[in-house]
C-alpha positions in Angstrom: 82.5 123.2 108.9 80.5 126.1 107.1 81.7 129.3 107.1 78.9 132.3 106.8 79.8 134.4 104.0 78.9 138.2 103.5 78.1 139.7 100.2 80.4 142.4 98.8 79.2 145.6 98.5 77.1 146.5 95.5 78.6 149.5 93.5 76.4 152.4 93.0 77.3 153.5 89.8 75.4 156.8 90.5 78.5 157.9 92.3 81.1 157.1 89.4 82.7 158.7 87.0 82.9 155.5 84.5 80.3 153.2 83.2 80.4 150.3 85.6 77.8 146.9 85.5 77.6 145.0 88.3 77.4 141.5 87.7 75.4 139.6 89.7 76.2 135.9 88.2 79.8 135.0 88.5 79.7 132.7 85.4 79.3 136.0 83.0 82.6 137.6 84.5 85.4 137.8 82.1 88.3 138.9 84.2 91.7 140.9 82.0 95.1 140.3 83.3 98.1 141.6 82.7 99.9 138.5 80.9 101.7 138.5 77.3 99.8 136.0 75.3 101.9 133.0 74.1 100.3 133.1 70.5 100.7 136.9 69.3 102.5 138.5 72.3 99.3 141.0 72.5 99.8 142.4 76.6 96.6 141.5 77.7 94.7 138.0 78.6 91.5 137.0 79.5 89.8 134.8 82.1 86.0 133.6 81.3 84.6 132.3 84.5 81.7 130.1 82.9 84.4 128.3 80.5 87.6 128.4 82.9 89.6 129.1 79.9 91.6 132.2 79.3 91.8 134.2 76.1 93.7 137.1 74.1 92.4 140.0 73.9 94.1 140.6 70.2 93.5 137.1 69.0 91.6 134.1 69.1 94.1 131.9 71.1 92.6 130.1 74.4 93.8 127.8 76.9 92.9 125.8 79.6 96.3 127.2 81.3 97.4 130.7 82.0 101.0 130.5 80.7 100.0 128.3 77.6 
């Protein structure tokens, strides 16, 4: 069974404060979360989309796993 799905809103960023992009492919989003990296204990990760791998913002470690 298919479900319809909606678009979310687009963000004007004509009515922010910040510099915001909208990203239109989902392969080019790099998401940060709040997770101490196993390597150097830096407090921020990252999730690229397009690789499915998550990252350190303060070093170079990646993973395939969130918690590794």
């Amino acid at each position: 069974m298919l479900h319809e799905v909606t678009p979310a809103p687009r963000i004007d960023t004509n009515d922010v404060d910040q510099d915001l992009g909208v990203v239109d492919d989902p392969a080019g989003l790099v998401l940060a979360i709040d997770a101490v990296c196993p390597a150097c204990g830096g407090p921020e990760r990252t999730f690229t989309v397009a690789t499915g791998l998550y990252g350190c913002t303060r070093c170079a470690h990646t993973s395939p796993e969130g918690d590794h």
